[in-house]
Structures are given as C-alpha cells and as structure tokens.
C-alpha positions as CSV (number, residue, x, y, z in Angstrom):
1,X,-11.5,3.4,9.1
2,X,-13.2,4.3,12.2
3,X,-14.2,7.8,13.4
4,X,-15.8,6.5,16.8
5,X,-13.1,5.0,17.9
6,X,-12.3,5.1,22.0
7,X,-9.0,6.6,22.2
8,X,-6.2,4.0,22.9
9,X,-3.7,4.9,26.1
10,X,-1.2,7.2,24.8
11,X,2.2,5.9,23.5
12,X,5.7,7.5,22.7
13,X,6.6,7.0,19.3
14,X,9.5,9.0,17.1
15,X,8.4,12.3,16.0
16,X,5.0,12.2,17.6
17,X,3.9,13.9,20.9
18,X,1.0,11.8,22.7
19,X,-0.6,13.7,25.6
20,X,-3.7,12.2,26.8
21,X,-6.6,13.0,25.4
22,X,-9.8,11.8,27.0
23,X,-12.4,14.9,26.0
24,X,-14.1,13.0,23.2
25,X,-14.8,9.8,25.5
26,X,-16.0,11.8,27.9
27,X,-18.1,14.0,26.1
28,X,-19.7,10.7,24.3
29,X,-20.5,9.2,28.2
30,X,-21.6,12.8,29.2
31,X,-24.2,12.7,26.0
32,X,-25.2,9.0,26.7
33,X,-26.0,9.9,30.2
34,X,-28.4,12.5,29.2
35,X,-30.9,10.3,28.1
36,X,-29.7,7.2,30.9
37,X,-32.4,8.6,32.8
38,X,-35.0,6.5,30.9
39,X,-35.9,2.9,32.5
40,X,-33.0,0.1,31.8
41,X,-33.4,-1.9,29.1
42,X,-34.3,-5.9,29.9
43,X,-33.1,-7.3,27.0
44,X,-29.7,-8.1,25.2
45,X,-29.6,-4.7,23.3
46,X,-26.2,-3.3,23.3
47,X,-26.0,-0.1,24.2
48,X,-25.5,3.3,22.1
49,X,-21.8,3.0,23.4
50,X,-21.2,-0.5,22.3
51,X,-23.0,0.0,18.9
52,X,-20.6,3.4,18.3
53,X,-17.3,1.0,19.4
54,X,-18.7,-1.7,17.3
55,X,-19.9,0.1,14.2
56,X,-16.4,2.0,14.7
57,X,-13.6,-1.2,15.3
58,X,-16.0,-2.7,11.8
59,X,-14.9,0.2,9.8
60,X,-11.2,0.0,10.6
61,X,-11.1,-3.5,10.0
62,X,-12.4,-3.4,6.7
63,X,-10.1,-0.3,5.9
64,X,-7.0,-2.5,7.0
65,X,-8.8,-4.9,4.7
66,X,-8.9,-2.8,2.0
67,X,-5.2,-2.6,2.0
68,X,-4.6,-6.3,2.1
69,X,-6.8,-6.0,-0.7
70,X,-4.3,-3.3,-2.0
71,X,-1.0,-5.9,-1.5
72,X,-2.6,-8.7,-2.9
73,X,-4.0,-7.0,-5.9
74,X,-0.9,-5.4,-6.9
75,X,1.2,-8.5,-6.1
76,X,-1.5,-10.4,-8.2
77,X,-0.9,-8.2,-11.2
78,X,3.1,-8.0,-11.1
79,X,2.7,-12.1,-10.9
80,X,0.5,-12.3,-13.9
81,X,3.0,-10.1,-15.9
82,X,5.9,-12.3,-14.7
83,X,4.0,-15.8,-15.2
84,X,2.8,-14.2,-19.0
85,X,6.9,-13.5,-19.9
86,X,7.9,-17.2,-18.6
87,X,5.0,-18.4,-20.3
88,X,6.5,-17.0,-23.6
89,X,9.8,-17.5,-22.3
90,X,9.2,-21.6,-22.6
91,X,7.5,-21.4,-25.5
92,X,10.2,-20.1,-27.4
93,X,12.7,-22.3,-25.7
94,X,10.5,-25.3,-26.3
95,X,10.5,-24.9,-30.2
96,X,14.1,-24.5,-29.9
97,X,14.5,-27.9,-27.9
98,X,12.3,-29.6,-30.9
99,X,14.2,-28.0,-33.7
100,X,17.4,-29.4,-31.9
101,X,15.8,-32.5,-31.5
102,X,14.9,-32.8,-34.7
103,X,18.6,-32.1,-36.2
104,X,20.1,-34.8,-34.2
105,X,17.5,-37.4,-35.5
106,X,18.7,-36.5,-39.2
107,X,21.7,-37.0,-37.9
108,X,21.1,-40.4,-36.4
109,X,19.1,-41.2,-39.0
110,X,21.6,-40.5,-42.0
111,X,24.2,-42.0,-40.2
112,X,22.0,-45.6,-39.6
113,X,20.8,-45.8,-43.3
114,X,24.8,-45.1,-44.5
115,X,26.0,-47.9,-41.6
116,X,28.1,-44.8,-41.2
117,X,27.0,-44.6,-36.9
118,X,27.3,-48.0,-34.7
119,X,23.7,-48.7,-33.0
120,X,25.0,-47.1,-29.4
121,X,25.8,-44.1,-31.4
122,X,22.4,-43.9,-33.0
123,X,20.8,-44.5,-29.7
124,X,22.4,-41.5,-28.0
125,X,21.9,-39.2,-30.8
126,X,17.8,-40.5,-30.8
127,X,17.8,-40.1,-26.9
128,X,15.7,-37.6,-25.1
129,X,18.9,-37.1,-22.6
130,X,22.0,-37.4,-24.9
131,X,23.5,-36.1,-21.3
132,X,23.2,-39.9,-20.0
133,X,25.7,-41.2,-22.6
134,X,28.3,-38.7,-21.8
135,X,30.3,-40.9,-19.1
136,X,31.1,-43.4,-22.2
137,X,34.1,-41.8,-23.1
138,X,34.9,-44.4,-26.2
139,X,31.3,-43.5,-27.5
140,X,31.3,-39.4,-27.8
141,X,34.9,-40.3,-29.3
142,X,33.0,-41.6,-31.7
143,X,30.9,-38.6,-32.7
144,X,32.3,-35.6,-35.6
145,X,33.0,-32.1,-34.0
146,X,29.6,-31.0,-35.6
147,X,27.6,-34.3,-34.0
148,X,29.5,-33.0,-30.9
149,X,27.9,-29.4,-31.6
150,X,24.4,-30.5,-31.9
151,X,24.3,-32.9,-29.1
152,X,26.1,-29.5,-27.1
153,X,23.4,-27.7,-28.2
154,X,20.4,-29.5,-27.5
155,X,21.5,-30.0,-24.0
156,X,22.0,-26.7,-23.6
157,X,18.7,-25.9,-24.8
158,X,17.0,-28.6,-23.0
159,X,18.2,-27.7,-19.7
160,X,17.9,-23.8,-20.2
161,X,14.2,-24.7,-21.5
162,X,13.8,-26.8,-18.0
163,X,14.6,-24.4,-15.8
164,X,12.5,-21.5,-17.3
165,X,9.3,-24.5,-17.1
166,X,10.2,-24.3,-12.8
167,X,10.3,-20.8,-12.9
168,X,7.2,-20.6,-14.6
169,X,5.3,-23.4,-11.9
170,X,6.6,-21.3,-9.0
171,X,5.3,-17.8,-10.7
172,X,1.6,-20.0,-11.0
173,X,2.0,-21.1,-7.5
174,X,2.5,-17.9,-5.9
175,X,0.1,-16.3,-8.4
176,X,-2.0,-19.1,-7.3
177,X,-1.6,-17.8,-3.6
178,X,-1.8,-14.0,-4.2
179,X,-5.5,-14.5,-5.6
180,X,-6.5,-16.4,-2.9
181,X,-5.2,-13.7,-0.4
182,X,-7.1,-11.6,-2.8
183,X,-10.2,-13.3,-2.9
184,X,-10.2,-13.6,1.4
185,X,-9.2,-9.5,1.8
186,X,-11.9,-8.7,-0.4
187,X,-14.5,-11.5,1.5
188,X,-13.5,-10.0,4.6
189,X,-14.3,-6.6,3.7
190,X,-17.3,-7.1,2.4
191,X,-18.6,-8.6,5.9
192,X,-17.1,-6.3,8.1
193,X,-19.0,-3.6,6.3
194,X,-22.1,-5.5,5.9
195,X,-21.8,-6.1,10.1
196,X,-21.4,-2.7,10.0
197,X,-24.3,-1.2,7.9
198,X,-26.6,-3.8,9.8
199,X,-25.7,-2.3,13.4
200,X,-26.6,1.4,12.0
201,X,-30.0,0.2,10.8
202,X,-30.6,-1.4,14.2
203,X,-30.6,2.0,15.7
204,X,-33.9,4.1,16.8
205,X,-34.4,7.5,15.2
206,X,-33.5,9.1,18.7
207,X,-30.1,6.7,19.0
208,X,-29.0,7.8,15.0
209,X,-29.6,11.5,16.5
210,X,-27.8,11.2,19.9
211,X,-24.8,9.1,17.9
212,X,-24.7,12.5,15.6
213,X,-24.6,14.5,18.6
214,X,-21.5,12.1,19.9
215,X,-19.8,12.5,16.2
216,X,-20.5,16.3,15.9
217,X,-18.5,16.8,19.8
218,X,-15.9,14.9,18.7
219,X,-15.7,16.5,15.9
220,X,-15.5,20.1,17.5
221,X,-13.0,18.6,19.5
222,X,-10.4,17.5,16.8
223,X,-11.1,21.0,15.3
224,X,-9.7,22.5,18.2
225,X,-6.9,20.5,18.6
226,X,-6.0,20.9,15.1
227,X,-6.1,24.9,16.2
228,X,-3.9,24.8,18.8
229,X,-1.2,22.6,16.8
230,X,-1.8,25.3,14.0
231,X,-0.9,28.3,16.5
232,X,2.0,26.2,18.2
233,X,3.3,25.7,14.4
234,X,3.1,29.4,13.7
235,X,4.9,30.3,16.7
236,X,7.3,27.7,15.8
237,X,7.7,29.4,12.5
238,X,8.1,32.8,13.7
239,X,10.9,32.0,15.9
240,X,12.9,30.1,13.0
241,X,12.3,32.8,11.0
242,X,13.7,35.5,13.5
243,X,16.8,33.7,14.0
244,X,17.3,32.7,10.8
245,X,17.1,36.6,10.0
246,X,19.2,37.6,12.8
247,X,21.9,35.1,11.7
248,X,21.9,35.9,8.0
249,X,22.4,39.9,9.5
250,X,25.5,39.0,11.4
251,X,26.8,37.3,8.8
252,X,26.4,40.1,5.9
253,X,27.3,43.0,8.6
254,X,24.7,44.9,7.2
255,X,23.8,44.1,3.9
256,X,20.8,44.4,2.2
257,X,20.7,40.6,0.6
258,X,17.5,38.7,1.5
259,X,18.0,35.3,2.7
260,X,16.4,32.6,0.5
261,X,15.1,29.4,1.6
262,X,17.3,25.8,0.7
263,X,16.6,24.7,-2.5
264,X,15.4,21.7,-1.6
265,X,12.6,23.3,0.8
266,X,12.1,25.0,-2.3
267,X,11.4,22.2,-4.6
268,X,9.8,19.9,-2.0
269,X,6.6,23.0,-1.6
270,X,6.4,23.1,-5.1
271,X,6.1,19.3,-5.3
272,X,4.0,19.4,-2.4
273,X,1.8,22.4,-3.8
274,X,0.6,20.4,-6.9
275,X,-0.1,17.2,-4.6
276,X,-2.6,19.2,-2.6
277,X,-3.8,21.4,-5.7
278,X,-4.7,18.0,-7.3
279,X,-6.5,16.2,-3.8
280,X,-8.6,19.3,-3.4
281,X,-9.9,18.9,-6.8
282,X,-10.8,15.4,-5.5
283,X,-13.2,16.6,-2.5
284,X,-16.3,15.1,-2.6
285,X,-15.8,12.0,-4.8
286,X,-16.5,9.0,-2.8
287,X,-14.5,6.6,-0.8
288,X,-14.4,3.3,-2.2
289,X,-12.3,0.5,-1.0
290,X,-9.5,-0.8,-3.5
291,X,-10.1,2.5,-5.6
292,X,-6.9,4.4,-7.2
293,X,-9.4,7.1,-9.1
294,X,-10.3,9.3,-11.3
295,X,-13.8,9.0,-9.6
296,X,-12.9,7.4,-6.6
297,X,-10.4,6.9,-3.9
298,X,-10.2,4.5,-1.0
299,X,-7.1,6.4,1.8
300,X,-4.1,4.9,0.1
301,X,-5.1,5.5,-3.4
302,X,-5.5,9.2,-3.0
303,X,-2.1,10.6,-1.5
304,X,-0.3,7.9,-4.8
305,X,-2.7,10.0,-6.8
306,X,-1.9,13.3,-5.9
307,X,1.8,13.2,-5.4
308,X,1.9,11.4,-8.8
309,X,0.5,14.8,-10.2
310,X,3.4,16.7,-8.4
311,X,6.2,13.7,-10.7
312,X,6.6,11.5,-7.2
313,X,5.4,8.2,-7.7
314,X,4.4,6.3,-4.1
315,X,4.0,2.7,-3.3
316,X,0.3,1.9,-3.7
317,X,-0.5,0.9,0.1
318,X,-0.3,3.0,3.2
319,X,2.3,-0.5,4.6
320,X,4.9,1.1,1.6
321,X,3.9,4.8,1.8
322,X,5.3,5.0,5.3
323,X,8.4,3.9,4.1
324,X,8.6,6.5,1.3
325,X,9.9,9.2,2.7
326,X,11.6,10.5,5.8
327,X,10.0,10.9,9.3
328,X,9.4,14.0,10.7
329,X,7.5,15.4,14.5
330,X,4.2,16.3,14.3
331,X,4.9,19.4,15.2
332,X,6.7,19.7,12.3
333,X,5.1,18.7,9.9
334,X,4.6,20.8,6.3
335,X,1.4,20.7,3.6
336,X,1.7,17.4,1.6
337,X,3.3,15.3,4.2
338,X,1.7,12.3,5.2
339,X,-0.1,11.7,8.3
340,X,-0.7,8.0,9.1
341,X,-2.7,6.4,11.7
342,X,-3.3,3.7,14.1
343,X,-0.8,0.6,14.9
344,X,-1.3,-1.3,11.5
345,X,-1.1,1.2,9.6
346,X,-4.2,0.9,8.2
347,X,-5.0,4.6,7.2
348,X,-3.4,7.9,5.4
349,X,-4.2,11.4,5.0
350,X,-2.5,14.4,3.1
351,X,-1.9,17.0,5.6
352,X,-2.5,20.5,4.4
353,X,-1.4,22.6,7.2
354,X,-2.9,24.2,10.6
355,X,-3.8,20.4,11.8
356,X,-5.9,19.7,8.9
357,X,-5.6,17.2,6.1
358,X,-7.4,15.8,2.8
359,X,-8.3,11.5,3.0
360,X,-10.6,9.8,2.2
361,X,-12.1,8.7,5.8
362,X,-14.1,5.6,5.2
363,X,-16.8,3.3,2.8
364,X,-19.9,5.7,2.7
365,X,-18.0,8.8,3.1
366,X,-16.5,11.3,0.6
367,X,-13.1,12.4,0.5
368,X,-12.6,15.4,2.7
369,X,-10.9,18.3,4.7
370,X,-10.6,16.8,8.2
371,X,-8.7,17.6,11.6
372,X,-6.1,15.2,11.8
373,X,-7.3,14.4,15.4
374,X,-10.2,13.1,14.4
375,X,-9.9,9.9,16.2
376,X,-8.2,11.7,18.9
377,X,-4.0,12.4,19.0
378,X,-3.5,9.0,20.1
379,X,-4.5,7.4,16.9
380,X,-1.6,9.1,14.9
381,X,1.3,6.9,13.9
382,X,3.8,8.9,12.1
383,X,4.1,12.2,9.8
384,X,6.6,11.2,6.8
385,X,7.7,13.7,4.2
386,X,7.7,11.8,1.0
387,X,11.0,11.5,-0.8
C-alpha cells in the first residue's frame, strides 16, 4: 500500500463524506522547502517529492498485486481440487467403458464361434461406436433383449465417460490459466517492491531524515482527523441515546424498565468483540504479501482471520470482502467494520473505533493501530459491516 501518497481530488461516494483535505501535501512542500534553500541540483536526480510519490504509487501497486496474487491463488487451488475429482471421475468411468467393452466382445465372440450372430451383427457388437449401427433397423432387430442391454449400456457409459474427459480438459485449461495469472501477480510484485527498496537506498542520510519528518506530519495529521471523527461519533452517540431514552419514557409513562439494545446490535458487538480481541493479539507480526497467518498477514488475510475467530467466515480478498457485508457512512461506522481504501480496492483495515483501525499497512511493516486517514480522507472507499 502506500502511506505517501498525494491525496486524490475528493469524490462523493455512498456512505462516505469527502471534504478536502490538503494539510499533509502541504505540510510535505512546507518541509521540502526548508532545505530548497541549498543550490539546485544539475543532474537528473528526482527530487525528495518525486522519490516519496514514487516509493509511495510502488507500494500500492504491489499491494493491489498482492491481491491478484490472492484471486489467482485461491482460484488455483479450488481448480486443482476440481480437476483432481474429474480426474478420478474418468478413471472410474473409463474402467467401466472397458468392462462394457469387454462384455459385448464375449458376446460377439460366442455368438461368431456358434454361427449363432451374422458377420454385421458381430461387427456392431466388436465396434468402438455400436451407436453408428443404430439407424439399421433390420440389424438391432436382430440382437436379444440382453445384447440390446449391453450395447445400451456401453453407450451410456461411453458417452457419460466422454463428457466427464471435456470437463476434465476445460478444468486443466483454466487451471492452466489461473497459474499463469499466478505466476505474473507474484512477478509483478516482486519488482514493484524491488523498484521500491532501490529508490529508498538511493536516498542521502539527510533526505531518509527529512522523508521521516514528511511521514511523522502526516502522521500527526491523520491522528487528528481520526480525533475529531471520534468526537463527532460520540456526539452522534449521545444524541441517539437521549432520544432513544426519551422515547422508551413516553412509551412506558413512567416505568422503571431499562431499554435494551436490538438483538442483533447485540450479537453483531459480540461478533465484532472477538474479531478485534483476536487482530490485537496479531500487532506486531509482519506484513507479508499473500500471507493468511498465524505469523503473518498481508491487509486481506488479517480482517478473514479475525472475523473467522468471532464464527464469520470472509472471502479471502479485499475485491470479495467489500461485498460481504452491508455498507454503512463513515460516520457511522462501529469496531470490527471494515474500512477499505483507494479506487481498486486494493487495501483493508479493521476499524476499532475513535478513527482508528488494526491492518496490516504494507511489505516491511508490521501489522498495527493506525488512523484510518492515514493516506488522507480521500483515500477511503467504503465502511462495510460484515454480515
């Protein structure tokens, strides 16, 4: 993923408020022009700027990569179990076709040694399509009900045996295709981060500490954007909880009973409790692309991981995840919800209340508590509450 992203123009999408938010890009320009005092480079260097946007737009590409990766793997292994029970499938069928075969040869062959069957008949009854003789009506006249039987049944068995042989080339073909997807997702993470890793060793001493500087602003600023979502939540709260108790007053004229929440509020924060109980246990174990745990995650494979410890089981890519659930507004969103970001869909977090969330950020990073803005308002896609 990328944490140095420039913020994108905001956008108006369901359930998501998008004011502008420039303080991060500005604060990064206002750093960079601290040391722009310094004579102007003659050569082809990119700037600290460029390297930031570049090392940034490497990172996000690989992540979207990664779950490529994540499709193709998981479509690779559902193929190879499908292509293994064809397999198996023809086999079977295939020794039935010979043992068929092999009872209409006694047959022909009794028959020829008797002078019992004319020649045509012991030709159809030695054929490998007995099917072809079937428009000689005067000829399968000629054949017992049990002759009849066997040559039924060794059609039957041939075509039935046919069919499962396509169905098992197709399931190779597109197994075929789904490890070559495979093999090109994980090629093409592999350079992006490589790219990557090379333009961070490129950098000065002073540049690695004035890129810190830029991450460490930005940073403060997500934190206090994740503050004031936090307070506008709790207000939020506060006034749904007022009504709610000024309602369930007028309605009981005066009665003591307490008002309890839905049930299904009820079961969805228990759910929701374990999920997060199990992702903070996961802090500090290391991001690795492709990885479902226990002792590593990549964004995707941590939120299926935790919500399978609260009984839910999610698709395994953050494509599937956003469709596993219902969509709710930022503003309302509740711990263990999912917070997606950027237009592809590329990245996933677990959000854990007050603007905050647990993910697993990026390769080289550890999975973490992060503001949710960390890339700035703009990069969030959608909050779904997972069914």
């Amino acid at each position: 993923m990328a944490p140095h992203r420039k913020p994108r123009p905001a956008r108006t999408r369901t359930g998501i408020r998008t004011p502008a938010l420039a303080t991060a890009a500005l604060t990064s320009m206002a750093l960079f022009s601290q040391t722009a005092n310094a004579a102007p480079s003659t050569d082809d260097k990119p700037s600290l700027e460029e390297v930031e946007k570049k090392v940034g737009d490497l990172y996000r590409q690989a992540e979207s990569a990664t779950e490529k990766y994540n499709a193709a793997e998981e479509r690779t292994t559902k193929q190879k179990k499908r292509v293994s029970t064809l397999l198996d499938d023809v086999a079977q069928r295939t020794e039935k076709l010979n043992e068929a075969r092999e009872r209409l040869g006694s047959f022909a062959a009794a028959q020829y040694r008797t002078g019992a069957a004319s020649p045509d008949t012991a030709a159809m009854l030695l054929a490998d399509n007995p099917q072809d003789y079937f428009d000689q009506t005067q000829l399968m006249d000629r054949l017992t009900e049990r002759q009849k039987d066997v040559v039924d049944d060794y059609i039957t068995q041939q075509t039935e045996t046919a069919q499962k042989r396509q169905e098992a080339t197709e399931s190779l073909a597109s197994l075929t295709d789904s490890q070559a997807t495979l093999k090109s997702s994980k090629a093409q993470v592999q350079t992006k981060l490589t790219e990557a890793r090379e333009l961070l060793t490129k950098l000065t001493a002073e540049e690695k500490a004035r890129l810190a500087a830029i991450e460490k602003e930005k940073q403060e600023e997500a934190d206090r954007r994740a503050a004031e979502l936090a307070r506008q939540q709790a207000a939020e709260a506060e006034k749904q909880q007022a009504a709610q108790q000024q309602a369930a007053q007028e309605q009981t004229a005066g009665s003591t009973s307490t008002v309890e929440a839905p049930a299904e509020d009820s079961t969805y924060a228990t759910k929701a409790a374990k999920a997060l109980a199990f992702a903070r246990v996961q802090i500090g174990k290391p991001y690795v692309w492709g990885a479902t745990g226990p002792d590593s995650y990549d964004c995707s494979g941590l939120t299926q991981a935790a919500w399978k410890a609260a009984g839910v089981d999610l698709p395994r890519t953050t494509y599937d995840q956003v469709n596993a659930g219902r969509t709710v507004a930022l503003a309302d969103a509740r711990p263990g919800d999912l917070v997606f970001f950027y237009d592809d869909i590329s990245h996933v977090g677990l959000y854990i209340g007050n603007g905050m969330m647990i993910h697993a950020p990026k390769p080289g990073a550890y999975v973490r508590e992060e503001s949710i803005f960390y890339d700035g308002e703009s990069a969030i896609h959608s909050v779904v509450r997972p069914a």
